[in-house]
MOPAC internal coordinates of N, CA, C and O (Angstrom, degrees):
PM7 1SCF
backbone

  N    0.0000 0     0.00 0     0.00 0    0    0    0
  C    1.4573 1     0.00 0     0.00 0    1    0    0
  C    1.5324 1   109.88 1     0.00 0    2    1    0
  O    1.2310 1   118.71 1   -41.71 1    3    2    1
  N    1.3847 1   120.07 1   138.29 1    3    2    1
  C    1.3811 1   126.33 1  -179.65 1    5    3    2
  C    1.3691 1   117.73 1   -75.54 1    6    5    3
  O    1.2310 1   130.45 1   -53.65 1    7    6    5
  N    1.6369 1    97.45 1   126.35 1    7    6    5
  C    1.6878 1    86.04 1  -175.79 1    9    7    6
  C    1.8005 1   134.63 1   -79.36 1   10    9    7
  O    1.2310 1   125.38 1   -22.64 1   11   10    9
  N    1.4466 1   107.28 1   157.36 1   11   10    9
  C    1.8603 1    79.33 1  -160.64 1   13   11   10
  C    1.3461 1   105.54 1  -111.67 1   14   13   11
  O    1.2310 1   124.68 1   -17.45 1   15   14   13
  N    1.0473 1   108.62 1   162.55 1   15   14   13
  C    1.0358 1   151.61 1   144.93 1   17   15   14
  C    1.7809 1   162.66 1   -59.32 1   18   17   15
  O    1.2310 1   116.76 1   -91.99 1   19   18   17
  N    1.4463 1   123.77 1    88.01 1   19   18   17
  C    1.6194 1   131.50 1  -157.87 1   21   19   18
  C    1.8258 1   107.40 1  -108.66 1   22   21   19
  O    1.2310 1   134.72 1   -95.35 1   23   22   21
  N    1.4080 1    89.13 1    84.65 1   23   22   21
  C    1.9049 1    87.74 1   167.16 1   25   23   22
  C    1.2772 1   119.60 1   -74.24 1   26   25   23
  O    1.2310 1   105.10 1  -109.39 1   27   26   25
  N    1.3108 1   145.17 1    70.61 1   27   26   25
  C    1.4080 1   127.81 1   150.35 1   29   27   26
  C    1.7147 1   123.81 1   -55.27 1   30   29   27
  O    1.2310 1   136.46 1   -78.97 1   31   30   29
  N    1.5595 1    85.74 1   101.03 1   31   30   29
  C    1.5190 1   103.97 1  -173.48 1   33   31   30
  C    1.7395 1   109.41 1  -127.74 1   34   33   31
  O    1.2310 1   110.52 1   -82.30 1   35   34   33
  N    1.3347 1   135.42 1    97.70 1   35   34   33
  C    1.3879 1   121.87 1   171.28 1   37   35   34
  C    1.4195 1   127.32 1   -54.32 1   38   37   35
  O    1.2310 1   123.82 1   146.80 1   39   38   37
  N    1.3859 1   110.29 1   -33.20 1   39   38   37
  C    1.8406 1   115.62 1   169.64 1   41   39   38
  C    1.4702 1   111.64 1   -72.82 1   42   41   39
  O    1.2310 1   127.79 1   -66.57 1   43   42   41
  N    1.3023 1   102.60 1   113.43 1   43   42   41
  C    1.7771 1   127.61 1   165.74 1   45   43   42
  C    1.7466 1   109.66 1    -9.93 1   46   45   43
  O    1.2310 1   139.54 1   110.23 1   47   46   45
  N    1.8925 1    79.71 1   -69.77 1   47   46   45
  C    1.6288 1    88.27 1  -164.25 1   49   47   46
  C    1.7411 1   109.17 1   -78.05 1   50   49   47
  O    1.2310 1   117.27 1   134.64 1   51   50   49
  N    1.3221 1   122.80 1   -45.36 1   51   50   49
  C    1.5744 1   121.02 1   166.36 1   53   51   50
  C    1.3239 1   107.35 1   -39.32 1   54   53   51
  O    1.2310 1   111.91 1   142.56 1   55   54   53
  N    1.5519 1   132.85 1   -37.44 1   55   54   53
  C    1.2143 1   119.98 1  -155.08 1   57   55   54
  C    1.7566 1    96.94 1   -91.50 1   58   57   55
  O    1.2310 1   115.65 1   156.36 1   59   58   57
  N    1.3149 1   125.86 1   -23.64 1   59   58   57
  C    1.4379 1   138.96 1  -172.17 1   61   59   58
  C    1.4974 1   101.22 1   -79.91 1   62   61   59
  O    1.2310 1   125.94 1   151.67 1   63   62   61
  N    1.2403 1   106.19 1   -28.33 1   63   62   61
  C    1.7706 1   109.88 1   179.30 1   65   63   62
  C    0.9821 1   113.35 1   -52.80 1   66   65   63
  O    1.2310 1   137.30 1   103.99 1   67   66   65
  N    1.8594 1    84.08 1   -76.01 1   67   66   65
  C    1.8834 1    97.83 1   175.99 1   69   67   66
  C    1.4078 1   139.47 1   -24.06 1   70   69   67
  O    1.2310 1   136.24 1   121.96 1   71   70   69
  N    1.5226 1    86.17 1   -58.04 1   71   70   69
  C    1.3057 1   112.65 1  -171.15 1   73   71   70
  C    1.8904 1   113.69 1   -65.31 1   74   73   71
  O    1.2310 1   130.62 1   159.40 1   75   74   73
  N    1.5581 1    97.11 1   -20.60 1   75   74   73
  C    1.9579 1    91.26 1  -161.10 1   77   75   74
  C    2.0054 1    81.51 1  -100.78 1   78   77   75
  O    1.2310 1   121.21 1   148.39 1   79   78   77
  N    1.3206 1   115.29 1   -31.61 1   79   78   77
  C    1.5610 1    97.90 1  -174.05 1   81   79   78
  C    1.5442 1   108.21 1   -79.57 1   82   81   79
  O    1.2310 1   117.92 1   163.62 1   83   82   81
  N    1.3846 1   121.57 1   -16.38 1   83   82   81
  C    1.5886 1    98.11 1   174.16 1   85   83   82
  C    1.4492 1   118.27 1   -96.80 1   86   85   83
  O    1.2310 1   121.67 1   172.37 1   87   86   85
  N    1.7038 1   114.41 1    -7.63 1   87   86   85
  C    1.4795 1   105.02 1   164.23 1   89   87   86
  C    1.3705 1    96.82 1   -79.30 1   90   89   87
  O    1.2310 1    99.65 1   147.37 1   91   90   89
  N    1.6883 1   154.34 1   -32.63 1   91   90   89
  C    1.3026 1   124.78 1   168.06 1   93   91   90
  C    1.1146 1   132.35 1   -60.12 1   94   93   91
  O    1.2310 1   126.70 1  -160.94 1   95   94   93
  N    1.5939 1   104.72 1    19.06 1   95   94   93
  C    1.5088 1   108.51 1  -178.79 1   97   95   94
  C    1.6374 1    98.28 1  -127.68 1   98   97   95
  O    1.2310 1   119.33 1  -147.68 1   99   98   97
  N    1.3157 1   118.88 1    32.32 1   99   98   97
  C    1.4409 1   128.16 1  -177.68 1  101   99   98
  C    1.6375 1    95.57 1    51.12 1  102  101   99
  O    1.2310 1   111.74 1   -70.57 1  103  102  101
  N    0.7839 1   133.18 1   109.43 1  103  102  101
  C    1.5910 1   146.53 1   176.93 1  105  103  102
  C    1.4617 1   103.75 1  -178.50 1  106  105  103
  O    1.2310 1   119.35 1   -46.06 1  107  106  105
  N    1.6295 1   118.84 1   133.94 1  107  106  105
  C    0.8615 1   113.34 1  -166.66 1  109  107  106
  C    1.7024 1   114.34 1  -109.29 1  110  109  107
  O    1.2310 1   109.65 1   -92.84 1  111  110  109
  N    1.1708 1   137.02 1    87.16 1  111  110  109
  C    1.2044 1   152.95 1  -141.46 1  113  111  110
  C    1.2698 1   128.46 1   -99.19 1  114  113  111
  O    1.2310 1   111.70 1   -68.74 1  115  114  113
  N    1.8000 1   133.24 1   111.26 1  115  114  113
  C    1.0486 1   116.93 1   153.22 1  117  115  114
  C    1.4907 1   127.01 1  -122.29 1  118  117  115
  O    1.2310 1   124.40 1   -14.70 1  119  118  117
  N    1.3500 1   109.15 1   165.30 1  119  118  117
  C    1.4373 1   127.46 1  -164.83 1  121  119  118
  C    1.5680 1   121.95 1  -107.61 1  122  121  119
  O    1.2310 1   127.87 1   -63.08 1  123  122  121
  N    1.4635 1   102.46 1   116.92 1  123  122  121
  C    1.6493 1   124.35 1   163.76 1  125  123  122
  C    1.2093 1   144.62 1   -78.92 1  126  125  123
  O    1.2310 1   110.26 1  -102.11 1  127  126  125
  N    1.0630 1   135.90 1    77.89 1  127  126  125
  C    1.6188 1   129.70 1  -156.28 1  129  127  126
  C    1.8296 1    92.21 1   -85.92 1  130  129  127
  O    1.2310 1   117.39 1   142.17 1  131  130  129
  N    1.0305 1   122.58 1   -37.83 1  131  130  129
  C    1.5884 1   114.72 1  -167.74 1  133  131  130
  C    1.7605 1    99.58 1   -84.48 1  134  133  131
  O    1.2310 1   119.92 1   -45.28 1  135  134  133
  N    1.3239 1   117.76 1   134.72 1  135  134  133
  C    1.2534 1   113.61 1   148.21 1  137  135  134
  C    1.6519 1   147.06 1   -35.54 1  138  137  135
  O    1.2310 1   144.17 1   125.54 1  139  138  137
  N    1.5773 1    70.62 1   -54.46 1  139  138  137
  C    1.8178 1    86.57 1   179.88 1  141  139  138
  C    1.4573 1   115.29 1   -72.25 1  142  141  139
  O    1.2310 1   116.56 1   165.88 1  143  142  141
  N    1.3848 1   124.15 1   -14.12 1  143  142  141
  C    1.7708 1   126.61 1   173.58 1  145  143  142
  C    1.2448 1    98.44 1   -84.98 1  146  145  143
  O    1.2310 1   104.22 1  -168.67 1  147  146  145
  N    1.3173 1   146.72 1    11.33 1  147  146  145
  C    1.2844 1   121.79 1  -157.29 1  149  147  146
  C    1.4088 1   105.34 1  -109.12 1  150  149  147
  O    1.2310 1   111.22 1   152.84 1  151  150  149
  N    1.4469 1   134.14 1   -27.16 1  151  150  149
  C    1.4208 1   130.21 1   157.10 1  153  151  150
  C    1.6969 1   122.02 1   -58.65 1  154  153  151
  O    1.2310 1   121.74 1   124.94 1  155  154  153
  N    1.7401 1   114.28 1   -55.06 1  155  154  153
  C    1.4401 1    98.74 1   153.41 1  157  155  154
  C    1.0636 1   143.95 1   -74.59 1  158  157  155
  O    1.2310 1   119.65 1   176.08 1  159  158  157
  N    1.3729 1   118.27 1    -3.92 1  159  158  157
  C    1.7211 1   112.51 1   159.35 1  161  159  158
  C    1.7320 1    99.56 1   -79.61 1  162  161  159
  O    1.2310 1   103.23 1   143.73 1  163  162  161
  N    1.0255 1   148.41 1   -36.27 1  163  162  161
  C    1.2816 1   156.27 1   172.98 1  165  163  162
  C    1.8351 1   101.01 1   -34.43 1  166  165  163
  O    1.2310 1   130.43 1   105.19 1  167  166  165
  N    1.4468 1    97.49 1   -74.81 1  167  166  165
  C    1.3211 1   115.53 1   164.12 1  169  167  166
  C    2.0632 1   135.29 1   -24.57 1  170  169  167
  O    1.2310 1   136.08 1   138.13 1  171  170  169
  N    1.4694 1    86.48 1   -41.87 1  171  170  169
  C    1.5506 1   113.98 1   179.10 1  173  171  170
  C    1.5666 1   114.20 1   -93.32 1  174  173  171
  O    1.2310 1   128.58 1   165.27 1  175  174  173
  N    1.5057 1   101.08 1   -14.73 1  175  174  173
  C    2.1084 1    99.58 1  -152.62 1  177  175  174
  C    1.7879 1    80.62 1  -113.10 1  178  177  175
  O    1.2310 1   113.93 1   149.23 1  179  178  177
  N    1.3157 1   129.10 1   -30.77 1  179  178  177
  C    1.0244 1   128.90 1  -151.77 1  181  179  178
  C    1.4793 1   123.31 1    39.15 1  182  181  179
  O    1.2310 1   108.96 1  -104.48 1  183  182  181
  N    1.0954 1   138.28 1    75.52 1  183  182  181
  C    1.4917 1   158.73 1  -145.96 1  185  183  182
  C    1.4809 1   116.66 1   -73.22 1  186  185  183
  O    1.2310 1    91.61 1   -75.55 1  187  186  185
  N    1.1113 1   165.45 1   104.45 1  187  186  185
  C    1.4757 1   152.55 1   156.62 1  189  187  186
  C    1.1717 1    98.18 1   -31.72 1  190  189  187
  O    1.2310 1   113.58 1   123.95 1  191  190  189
  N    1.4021 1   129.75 1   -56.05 1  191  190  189
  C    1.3286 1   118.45 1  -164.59 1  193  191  190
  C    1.6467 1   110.93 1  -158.68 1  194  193  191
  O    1.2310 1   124.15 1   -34.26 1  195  194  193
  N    1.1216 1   109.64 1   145.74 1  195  194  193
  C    1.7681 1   120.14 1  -179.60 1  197  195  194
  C    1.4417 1    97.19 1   -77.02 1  198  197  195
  O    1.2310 1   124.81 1   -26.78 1  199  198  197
  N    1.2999 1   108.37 1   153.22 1  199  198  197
  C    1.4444 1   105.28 1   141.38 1  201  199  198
  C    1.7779 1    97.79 1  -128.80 1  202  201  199
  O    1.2310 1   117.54 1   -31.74 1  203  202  201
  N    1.0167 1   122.29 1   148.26 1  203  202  201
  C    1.2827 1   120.34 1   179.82 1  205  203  202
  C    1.4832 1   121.98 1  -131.16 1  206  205  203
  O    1.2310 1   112.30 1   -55.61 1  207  206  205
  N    1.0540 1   132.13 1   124.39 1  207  206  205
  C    1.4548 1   132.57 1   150.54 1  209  207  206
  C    1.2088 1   135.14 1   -50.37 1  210  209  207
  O    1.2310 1   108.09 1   -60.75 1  211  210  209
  N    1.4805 1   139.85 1   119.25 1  211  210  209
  C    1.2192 1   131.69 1  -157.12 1  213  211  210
  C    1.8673 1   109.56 1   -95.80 1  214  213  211
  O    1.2310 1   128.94 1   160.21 1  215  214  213
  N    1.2687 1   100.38 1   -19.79 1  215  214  213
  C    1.7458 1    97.54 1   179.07 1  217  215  214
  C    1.6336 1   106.02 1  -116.24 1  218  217  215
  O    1.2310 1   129.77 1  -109.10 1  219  218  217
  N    1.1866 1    98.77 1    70.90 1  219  218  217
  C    1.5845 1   111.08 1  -175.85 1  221  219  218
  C    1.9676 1    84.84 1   -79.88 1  222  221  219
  O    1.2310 1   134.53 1    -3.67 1  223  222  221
  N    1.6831 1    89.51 1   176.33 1  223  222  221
  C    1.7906 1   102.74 1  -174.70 1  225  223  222
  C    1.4445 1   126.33 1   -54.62 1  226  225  223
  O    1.2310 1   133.64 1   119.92 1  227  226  225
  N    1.8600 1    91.24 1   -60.08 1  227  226  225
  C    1.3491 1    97.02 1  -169.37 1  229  227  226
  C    1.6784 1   115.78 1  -123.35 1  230  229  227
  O    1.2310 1   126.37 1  -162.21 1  231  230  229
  N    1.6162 1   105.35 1    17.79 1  231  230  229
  C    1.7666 1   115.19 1  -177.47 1  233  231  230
  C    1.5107 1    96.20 1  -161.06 1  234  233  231
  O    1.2310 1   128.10 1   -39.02 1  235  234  233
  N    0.9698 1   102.00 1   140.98 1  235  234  233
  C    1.6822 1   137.30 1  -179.85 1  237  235  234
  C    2.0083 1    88.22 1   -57.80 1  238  237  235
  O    1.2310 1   126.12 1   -68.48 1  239  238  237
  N    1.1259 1   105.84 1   111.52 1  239  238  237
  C    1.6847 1   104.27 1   148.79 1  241  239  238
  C    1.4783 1   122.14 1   -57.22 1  242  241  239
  O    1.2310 1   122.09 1   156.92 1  243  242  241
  N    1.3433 1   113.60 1   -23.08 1  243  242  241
  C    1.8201 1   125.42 1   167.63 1  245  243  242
  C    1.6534 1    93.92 1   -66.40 1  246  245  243
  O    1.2310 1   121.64 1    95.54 1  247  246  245
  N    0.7552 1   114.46 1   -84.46 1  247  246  245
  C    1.6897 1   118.22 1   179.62 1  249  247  246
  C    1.7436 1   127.19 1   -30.49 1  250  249  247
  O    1.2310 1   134.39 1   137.82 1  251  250  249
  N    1.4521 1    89.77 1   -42.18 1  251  250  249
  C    1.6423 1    86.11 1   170.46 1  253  251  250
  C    1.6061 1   102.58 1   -82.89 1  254  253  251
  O    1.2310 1   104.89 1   145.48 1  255  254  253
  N    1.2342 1   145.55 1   -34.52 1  255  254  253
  C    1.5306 1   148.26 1   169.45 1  257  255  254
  C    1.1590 1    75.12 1   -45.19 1  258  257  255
  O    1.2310 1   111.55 1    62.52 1  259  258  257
  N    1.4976 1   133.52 1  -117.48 1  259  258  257
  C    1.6828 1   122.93 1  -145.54 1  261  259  258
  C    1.4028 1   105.61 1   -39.06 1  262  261  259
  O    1.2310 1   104.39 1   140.43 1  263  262  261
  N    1.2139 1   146.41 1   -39.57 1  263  262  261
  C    1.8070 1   110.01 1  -177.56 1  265  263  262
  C    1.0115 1   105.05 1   -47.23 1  266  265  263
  O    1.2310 1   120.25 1   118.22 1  267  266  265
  N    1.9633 1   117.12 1   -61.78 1  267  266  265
  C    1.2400 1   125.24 1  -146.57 1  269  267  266
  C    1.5390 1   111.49 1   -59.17 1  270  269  267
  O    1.2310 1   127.65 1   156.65 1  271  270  269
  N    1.6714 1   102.88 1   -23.35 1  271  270  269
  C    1.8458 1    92.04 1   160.63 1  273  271  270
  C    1.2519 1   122.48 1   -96.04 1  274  273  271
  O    1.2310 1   122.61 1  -160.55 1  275  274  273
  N    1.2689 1   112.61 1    19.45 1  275  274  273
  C    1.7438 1    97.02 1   175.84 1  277  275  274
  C    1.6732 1    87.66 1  -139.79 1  278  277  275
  O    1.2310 1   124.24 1  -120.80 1  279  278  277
  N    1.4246 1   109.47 1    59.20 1  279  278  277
  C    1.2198 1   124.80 1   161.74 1  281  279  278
  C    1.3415 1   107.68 1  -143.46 1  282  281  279
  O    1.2310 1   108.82 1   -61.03 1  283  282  281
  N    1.7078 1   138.53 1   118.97 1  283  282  281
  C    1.1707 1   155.42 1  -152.62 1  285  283  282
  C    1.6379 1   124.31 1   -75.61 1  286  285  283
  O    1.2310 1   140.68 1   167.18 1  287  286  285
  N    1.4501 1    77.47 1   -12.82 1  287  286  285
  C    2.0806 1   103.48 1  -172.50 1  289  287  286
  C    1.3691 1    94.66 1  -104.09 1  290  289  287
  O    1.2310 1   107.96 1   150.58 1  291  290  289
  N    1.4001 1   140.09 1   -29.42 1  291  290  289
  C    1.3258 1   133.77 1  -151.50 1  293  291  290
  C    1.8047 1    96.76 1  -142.04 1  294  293  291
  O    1.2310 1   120.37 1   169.30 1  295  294  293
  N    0.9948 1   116.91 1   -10.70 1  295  294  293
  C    1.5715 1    89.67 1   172.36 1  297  295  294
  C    1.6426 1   133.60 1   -83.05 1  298  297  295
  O    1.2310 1   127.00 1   173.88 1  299  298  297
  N    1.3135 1   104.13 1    -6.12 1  299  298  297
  C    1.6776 1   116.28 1   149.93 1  301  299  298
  C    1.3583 1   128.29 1   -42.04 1  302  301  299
  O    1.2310 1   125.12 1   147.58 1  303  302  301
  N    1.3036 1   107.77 1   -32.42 1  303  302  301
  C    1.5635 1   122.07 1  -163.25 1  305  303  302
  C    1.3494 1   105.54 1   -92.50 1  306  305  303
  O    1.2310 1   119.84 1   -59.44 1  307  306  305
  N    1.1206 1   117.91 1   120.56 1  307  306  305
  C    1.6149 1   137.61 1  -175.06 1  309  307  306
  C    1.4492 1   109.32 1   -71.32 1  310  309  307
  O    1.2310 1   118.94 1   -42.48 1  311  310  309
  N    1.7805 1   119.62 1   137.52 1  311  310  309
  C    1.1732 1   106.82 1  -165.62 1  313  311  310
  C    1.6076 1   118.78 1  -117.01 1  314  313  311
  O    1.2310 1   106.96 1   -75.37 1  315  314  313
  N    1.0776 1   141.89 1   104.63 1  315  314  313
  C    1.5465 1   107.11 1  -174.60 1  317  315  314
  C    1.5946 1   110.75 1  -107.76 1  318  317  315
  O    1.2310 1   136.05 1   -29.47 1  319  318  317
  N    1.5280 1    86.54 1   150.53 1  319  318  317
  C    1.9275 1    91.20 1  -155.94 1  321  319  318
  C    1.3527 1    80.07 1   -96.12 1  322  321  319
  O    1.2310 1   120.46 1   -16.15 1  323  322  321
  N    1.8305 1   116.72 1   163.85 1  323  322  321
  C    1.0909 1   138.66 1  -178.72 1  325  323  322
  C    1.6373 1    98.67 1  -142.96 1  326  325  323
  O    1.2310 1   115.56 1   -45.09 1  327  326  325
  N    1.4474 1   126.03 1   134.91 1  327  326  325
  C    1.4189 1   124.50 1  -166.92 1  329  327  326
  C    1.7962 1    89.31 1  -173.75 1  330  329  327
  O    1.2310 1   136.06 1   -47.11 1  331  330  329
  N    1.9576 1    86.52 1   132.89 1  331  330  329
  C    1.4754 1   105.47 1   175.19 1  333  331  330
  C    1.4575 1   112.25 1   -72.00 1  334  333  331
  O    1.2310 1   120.30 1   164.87 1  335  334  333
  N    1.9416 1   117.03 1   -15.13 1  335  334  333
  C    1.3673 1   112.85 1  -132.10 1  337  335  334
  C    1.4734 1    84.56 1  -132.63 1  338  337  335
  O    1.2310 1   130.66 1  -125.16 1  339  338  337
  N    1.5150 1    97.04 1    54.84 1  339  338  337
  C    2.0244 1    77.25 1   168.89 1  341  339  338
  C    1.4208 1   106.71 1  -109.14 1  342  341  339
  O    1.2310 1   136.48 1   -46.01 1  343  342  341
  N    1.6306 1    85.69 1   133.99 1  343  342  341
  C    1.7313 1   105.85 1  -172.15 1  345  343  342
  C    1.8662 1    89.13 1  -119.43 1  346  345  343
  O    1.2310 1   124.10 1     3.74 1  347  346  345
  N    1.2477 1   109.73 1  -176.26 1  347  346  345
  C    1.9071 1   118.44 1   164.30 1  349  347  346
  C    1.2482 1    98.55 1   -22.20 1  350  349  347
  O    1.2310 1   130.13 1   -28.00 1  351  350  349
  N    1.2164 1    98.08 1   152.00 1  351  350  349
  C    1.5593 1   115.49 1   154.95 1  353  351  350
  C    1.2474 1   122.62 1    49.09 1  354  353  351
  O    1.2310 1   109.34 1   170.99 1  355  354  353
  N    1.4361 1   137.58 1    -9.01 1  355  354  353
  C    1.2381 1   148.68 1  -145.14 1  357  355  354
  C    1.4064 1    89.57 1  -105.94 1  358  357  355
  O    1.2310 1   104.03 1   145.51 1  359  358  357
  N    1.6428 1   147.05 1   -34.49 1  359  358  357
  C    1.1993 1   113.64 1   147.79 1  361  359  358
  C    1.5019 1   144.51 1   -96.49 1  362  361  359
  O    1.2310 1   131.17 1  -155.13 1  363  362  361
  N    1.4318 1    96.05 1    24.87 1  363  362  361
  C    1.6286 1   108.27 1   162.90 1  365  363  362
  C    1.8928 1   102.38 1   -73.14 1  366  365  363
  O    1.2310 1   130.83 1   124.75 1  367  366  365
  N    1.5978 1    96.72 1   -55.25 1  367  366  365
  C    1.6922 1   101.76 1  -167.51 1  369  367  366
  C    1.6466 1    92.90 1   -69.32 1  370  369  367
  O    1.2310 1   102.54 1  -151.47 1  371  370  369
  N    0.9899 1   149.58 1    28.53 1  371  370  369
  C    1.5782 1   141.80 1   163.12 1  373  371  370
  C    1.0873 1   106.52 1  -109.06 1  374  373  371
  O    1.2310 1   117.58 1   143.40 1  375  374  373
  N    1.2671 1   122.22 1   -36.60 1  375  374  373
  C    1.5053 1   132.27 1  -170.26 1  377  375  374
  C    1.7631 1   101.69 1   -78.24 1  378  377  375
  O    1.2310 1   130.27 1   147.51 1  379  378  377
  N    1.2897 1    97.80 1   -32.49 1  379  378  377
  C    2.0270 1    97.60 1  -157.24 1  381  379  378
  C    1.4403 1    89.78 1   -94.06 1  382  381  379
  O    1.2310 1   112.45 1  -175.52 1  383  382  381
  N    1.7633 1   131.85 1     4.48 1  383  382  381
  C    1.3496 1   122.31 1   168.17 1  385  383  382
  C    1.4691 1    98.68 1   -97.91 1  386  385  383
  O    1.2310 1   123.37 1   176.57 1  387  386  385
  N    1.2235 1   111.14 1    -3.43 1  387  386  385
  C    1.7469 1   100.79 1   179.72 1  389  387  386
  C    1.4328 1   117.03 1   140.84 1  390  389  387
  O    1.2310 1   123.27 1   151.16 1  391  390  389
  N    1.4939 1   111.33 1   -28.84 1  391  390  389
  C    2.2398 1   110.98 1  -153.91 1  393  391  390
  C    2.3347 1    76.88 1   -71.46 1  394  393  391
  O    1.2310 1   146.56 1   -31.39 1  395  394  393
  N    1.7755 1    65.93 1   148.61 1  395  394  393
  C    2.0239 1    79.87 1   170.85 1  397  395  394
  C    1.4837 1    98.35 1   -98.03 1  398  397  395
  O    1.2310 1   116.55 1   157.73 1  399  398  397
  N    1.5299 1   124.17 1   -22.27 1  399  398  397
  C    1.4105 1   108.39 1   175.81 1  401  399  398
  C    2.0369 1   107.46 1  -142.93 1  402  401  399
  O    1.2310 1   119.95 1   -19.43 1  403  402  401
  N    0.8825 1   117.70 1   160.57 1  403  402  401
  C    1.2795 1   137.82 1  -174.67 1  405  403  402
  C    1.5016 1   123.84 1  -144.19 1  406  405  403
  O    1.2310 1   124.95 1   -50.27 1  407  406  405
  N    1.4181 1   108.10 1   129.73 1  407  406  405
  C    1.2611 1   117.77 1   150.76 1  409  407  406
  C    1.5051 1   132.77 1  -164.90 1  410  409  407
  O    1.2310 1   126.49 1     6.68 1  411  410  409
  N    1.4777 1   105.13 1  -173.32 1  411  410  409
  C    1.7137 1    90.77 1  -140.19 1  413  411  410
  C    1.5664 1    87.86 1  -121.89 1  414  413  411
  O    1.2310 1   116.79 1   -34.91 1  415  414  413
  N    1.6474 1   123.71 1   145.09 1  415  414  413
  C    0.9947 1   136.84 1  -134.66 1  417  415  414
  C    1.8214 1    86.91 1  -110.27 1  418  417  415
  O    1.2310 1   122.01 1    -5.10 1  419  418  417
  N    1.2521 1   113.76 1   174.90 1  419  418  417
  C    1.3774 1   127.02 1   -28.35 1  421  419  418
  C    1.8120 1   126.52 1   -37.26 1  422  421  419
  O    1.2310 1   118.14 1   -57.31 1  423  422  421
  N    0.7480 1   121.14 1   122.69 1  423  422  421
  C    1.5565 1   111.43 1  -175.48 1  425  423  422
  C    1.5580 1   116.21 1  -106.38 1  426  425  423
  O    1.2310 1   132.96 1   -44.42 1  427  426  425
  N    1.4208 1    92.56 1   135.58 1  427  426  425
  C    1.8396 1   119.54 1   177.38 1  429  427  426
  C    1.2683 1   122.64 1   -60.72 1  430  429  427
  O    1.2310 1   121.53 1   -79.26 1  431  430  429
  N    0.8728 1   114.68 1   100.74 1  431  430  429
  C    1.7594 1   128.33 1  -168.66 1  433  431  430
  C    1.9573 1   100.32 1   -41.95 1  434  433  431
  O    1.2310 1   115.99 1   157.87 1  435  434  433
  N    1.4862 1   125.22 1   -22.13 1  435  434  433
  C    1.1354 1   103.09 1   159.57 1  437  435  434
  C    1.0752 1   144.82 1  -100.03 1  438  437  435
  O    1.2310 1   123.78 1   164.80 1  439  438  437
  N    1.6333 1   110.35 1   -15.20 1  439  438  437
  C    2.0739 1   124.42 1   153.67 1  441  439  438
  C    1.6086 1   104.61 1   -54.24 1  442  441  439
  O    1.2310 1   130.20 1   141.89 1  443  442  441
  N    1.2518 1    97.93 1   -38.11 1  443  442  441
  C    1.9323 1    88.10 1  -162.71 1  445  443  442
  C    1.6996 1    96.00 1   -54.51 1  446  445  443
  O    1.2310 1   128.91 1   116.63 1  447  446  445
  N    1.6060 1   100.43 1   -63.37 1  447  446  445
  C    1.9406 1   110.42 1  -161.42 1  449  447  446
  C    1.8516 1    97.28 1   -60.34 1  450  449  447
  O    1.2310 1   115.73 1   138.04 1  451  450  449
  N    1.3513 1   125.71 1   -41.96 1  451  450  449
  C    1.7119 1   107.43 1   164.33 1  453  451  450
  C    1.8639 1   118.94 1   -47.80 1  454  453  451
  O    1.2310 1   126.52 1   143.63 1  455  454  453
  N    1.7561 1   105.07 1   -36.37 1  455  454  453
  C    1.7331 1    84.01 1  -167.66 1  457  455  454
  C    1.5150 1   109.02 1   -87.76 1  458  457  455
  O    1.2310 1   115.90 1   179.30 1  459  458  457
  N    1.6875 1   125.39 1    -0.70 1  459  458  457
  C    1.0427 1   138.55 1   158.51 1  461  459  458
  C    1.4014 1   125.19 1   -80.87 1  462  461  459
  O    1.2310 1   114.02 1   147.86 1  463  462  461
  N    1.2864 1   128.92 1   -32.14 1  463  462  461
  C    0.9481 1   115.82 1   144.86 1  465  463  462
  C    1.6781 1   138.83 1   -59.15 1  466  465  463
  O    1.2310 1   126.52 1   143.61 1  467  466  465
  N    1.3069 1   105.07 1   -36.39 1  467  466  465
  C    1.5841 1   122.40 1   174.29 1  469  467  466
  C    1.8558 1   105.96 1   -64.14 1  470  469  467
  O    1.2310 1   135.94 1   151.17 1  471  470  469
  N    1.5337 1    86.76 1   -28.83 1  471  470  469
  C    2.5203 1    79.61 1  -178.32 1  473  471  470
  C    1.3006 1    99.51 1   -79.08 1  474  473  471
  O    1.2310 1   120.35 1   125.93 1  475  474  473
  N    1.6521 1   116.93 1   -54.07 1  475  474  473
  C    1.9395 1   122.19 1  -161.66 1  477  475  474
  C    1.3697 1    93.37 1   -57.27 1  478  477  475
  O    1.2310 1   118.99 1   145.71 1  479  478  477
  N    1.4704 1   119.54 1   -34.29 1  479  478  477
  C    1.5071 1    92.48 1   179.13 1  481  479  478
  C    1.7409 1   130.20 1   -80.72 1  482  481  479
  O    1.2310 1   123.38 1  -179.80 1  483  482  481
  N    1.1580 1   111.13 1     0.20 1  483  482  481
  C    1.3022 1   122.50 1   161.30 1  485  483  482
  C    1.2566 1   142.77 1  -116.64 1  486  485  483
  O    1.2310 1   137.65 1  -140.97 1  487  486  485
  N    1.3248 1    83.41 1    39.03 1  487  486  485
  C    1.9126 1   120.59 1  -165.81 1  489  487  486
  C    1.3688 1    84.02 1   -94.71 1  490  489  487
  O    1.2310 1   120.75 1   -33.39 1  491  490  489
  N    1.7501 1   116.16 1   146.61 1  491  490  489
  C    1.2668 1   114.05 1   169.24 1  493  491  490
  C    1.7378 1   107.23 1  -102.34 1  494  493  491
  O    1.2310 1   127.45 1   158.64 1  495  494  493
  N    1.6700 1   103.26 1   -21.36 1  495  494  493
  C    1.6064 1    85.23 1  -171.79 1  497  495  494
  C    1.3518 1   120.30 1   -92.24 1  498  497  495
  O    1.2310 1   120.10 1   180.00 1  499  498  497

């Protein structure tokens, strides 16, 4: 069975990226443009792994990482943050809300599929 996949991405085209290069990598993928769906679709899709955006519209991608770990159904699930805006410190405070991996965009179609491959494989579900 293909493992899946939860892009919470608010940009159209980032989120169409994501989404078409990791199903060409057999991954089975769905896509979030709203913030606020992204814990209960999480909930419903049961995910191998997040990838998350950190400057979503209307909620902190930092903020949804801490629910998703101090939620009992979803804090298993490994997160990797994706952010246009990394300045200092900005992936210490991503990391200390929870993501196991991060990186900062524009992103290289071959770091991204290594730090996704490196989380699904330490996905337990």
């Amino acid at each position: 069975m293909a493992k899946r996949i939860l892009v919470v991405e608010d940009n159209d085209l980032n989120r169409k990226l994501f989404c078409d290069v990791l199903r060409s990598q057999g991954y089975a993928v769905e896509g979030v443009a709203d913030g606020h769906e992204a814990l209960p679709r999480a909930r419903e899709f049961v995910p191998n792994l997040i990838i998350m955006d950190i400057q979503l519209a209307e909620i902190s991608g930092v903020e949804l990482i801490e629910q998703a770990k101090a939620d009992s159904t979803l804090r298993h699930i490994p997160v990797l943050a994706v952010t246009a805006y990394a300045g200092k410190g900005d992936e210490e405070r991503i990391r200390d809300a929870g993501a196991e991996g991060y990186l900062a965009k524009p992103v290289s179609i071959g770091p991204f599929m290594a730090a996704v491959k490196a989380l699904v494989e330490k996905a337990i579900a």
